[in-house]
C-alpha positions in Angstrom: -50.0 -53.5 47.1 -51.1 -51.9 50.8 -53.5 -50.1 51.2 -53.4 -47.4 47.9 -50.3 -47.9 46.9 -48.2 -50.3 44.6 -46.2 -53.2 46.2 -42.5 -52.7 46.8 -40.6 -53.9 43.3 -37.3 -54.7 43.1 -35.6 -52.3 40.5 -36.0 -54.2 37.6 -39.8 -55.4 37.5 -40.3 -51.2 38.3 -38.6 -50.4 35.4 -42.1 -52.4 33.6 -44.7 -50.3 35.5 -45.1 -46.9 34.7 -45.8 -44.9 37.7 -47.8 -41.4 37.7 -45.6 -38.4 37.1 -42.4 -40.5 35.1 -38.9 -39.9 35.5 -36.8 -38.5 37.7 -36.3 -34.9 38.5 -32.9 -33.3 37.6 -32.4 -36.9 35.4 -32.7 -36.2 31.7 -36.2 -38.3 30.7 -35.0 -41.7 29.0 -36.4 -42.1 25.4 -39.9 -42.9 25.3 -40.6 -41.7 28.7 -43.4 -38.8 27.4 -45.3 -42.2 26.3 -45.2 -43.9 29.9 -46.1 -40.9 31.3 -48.9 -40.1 29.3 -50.4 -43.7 29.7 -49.8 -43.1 33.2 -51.9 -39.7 33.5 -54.7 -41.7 31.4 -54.6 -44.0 34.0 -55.2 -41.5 36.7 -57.5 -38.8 35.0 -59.9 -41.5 33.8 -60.2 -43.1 36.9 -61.0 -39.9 38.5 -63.4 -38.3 36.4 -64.3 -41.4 33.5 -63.0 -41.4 30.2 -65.3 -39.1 28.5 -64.9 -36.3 30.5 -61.4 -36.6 30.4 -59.7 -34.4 27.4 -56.2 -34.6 25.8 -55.5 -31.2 27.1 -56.2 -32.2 30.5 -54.5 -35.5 30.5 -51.1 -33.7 28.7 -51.2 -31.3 31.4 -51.5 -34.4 34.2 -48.7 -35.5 32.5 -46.5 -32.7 32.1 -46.1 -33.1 28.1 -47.2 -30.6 25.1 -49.7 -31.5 22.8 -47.2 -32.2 20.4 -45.7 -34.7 22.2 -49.6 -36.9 22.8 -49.6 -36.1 19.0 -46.6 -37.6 18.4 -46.9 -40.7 20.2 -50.7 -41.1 19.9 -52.9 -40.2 17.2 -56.4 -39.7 19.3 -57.6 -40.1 22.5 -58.7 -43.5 21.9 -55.5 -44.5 20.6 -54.2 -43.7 23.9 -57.1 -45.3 25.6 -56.3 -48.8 24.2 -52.5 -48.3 24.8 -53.2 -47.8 28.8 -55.8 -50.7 28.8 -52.6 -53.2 27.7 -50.1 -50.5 30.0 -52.2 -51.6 32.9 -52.2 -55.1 32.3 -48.6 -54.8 33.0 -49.3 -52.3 36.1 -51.5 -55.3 37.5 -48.8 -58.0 36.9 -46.4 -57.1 39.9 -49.7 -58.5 42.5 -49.3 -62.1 40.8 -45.4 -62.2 41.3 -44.8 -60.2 44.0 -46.9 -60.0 46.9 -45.8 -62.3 49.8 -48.6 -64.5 50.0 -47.3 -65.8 46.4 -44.9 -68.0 48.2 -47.3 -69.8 50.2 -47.6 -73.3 49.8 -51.2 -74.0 49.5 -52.9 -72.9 46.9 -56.0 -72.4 49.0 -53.7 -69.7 50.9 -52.1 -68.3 47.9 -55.9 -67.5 46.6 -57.1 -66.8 50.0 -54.0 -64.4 50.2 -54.7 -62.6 47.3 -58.1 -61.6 48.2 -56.9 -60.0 51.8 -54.1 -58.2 49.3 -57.6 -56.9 46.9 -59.0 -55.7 50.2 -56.0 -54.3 51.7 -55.9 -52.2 48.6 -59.2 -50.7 49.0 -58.4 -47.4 51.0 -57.7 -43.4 50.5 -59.3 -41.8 47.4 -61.6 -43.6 45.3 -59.6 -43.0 42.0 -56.7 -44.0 43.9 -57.9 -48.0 43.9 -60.7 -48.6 41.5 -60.1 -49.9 38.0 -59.1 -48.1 35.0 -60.7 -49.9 32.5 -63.7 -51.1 34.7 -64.0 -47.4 34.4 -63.5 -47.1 30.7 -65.2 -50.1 29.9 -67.9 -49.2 31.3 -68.4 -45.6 29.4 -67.3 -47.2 25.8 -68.9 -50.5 25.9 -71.3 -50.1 23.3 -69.7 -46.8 21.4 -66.5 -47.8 20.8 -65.5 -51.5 20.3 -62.0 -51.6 20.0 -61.8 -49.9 23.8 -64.4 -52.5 24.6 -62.1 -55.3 23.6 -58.8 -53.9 24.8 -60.7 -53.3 28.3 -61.8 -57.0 27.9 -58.4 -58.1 27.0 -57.1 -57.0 30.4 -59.8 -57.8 32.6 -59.3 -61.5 30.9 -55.6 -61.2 31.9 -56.1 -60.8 35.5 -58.6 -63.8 35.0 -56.1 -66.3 33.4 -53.5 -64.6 36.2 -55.5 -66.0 39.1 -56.6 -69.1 37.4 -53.5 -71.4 37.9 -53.8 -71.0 41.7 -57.8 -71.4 41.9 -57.2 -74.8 39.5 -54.1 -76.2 42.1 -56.7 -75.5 45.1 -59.3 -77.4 43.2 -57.1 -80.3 42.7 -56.5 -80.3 47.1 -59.8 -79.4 47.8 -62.2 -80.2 45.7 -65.3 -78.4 44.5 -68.7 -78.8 43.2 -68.6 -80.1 39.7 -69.8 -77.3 37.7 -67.4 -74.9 39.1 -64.3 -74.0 36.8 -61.2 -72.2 37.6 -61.3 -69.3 34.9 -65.3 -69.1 35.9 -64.0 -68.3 39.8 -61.5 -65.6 38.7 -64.2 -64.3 36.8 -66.3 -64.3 39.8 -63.8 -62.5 41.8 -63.2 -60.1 39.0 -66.8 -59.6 39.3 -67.0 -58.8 43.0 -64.1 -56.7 42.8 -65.7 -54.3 40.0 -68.9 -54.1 41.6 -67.4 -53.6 44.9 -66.1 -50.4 43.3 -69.1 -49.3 41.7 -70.9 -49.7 45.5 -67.7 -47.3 46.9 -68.5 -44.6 44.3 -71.7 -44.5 45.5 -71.0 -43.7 48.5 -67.9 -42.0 48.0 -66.2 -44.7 50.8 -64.1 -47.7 50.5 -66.3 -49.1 53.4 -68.8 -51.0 51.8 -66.2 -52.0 48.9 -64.3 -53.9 51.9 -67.3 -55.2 53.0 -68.4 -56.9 49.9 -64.7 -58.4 49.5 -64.6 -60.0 53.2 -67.9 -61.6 51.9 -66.2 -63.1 48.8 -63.5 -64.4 50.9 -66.1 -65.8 53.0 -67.5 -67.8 49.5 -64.2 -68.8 49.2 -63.3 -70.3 51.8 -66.8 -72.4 52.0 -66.8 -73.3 48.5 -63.7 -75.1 49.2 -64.7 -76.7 52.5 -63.3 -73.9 55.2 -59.8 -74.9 53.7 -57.0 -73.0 54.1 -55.0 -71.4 57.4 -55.7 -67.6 56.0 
C-alpha cells in the first residue's frame, strides 16, 4: 500500500479483497456481494468511530444495503464483527505477496522493506490506516470472547505472515539467542498498534511515523546494521 491506500492488485488477487462501497455502478451486484460490502462498511465505520458506537443501521447505510439484507446474511452485529476480523485477514494478505520489496533478495531487506511499506501507509485520516480489529479488540476484549479471539486470530496471522522472512534473516545475520522469529513479528505488531493508539491521540499520523522509523531503527541493530534498506 502507499500512503492510505491499498497496493495495486492484479485482477484476480482483487477479486479476494473487498473494497469499501462493492460493485460496480451500472453492473448488476454478483451474488453475495451485499455480504462483502457489508464487511467492508464494518471495516470502515468501526475504525472510525469503534465498534460499540457503531450500529447495524449505520453500518447498512455505509453500505448501501436494507436491514433485511444484514439480517439475512448476519444474525447480529457481532456475527458480523467476527466475519470482518477473518475478512480482513484476507484485506492484509495482498502486503505479504505483493508489495515490491517482496522480491528482494535478502531477507534483512524484505523485513526492512516491509516496515518502510507500514510507515508509508501511515498518512490521510486516521480511520483511513489504523487497524480494524486493534480497534475492536480493544473495546470487546473482556465482554465478548469470541470477537476477542477472532481479533486475535488475525493479529496472529499477520504474525506468522512476517515470520518466514524475520527466521531467513536470522539464519544470515544472526541474533541474540533469546530472540525468536514469531516473538519479532509480534513486536512489530506491537509497535504498529501502539503507534496508532499515539496518532489518535493526537489526531496525526506524525508521531505514528515516528515511532515506526524507531522500530526500523531496532531492526536494523538487532541484526548488526544489516541490510542495504
Amino acid at each position: 500500500m502507499t500512503t492510505n491506500q491499498p497496493p495495486s492488485i492484479p485482477a484476480a488477487a482483487a477479486r479476494d479483497v473487498p473494497l469499501a462501497g462493492g460493485g460496480t455502478p451500472g453492473v448488476r451486484a454478483p451474488r453475495g456481494s451485499a455480504r462483502a460490502k457489508l464487511i467492508a462498511a464494518a471495516h470502515a465505520t468501526v475504525r472510525k468511530q469503534g465498534y460499540s458506537a457503531t450500529t447495524v443501521d449505520q453500518i447498512c447505510a455505509a453500505a448501501g444495503v436494507t436491514k433485511g439484507a444484514f439480517f439475512h446474511h448476519f444474525a447480529s452485529k457481532e456475527e458480523l464483527a467476527i466475519a470482518a476480523a477473518e475478512g480482513w485477514t484476507e484485506r492484509a494478505r495482498p502486503m505479504f505477496e505483493l508489495a515490491p520489496h517482496v522480491s528482494l533478495e535478502d531477507p534483512l531487506d524484505r523485513l526492512l522493506g516491509h516496515i518502510d511499506f507500514r510507515l508509508s501507509m501511515l498518512d490521510g485520516p486516521t480511520e483511513d490506516y489504523t487497524c480494524f480489529v486493534g480497534t475492536m479488540v480493544q473495546e470487546a476484549y473482556a465482554t465478548n470472547d469470541r470477537i476477542r479471539a477472532a481479533c486475535e486470530a488475525s493479529i496472529n496471522a499477520y504474525c506468522q505472515a512476517l515470520a518466514p522472512d524475520i527466521q531467513a534473516a536470522m539464519d544470515v545475520y544472526g541474533v541474540p539467542e533469546d530472540v525468536t522469529a514469531l516473538g519479532l513479528a509480534q513486536h512489530v505488531q506491537s509497535v504498529l498498534q501502539g503507534a496508532f493508539v499515539l496518532a489518535k491521540t493526537t489526531n496525526d499520523p506524525a508521531i505514528a511515523r515516528g515511532t515506526v522509523t524507531h522500530l526500523k531503527r531496532y531492526v536494523r541493530m538487532l541484526f548488526g546494521a544489516g541490510g542495504a534498506s
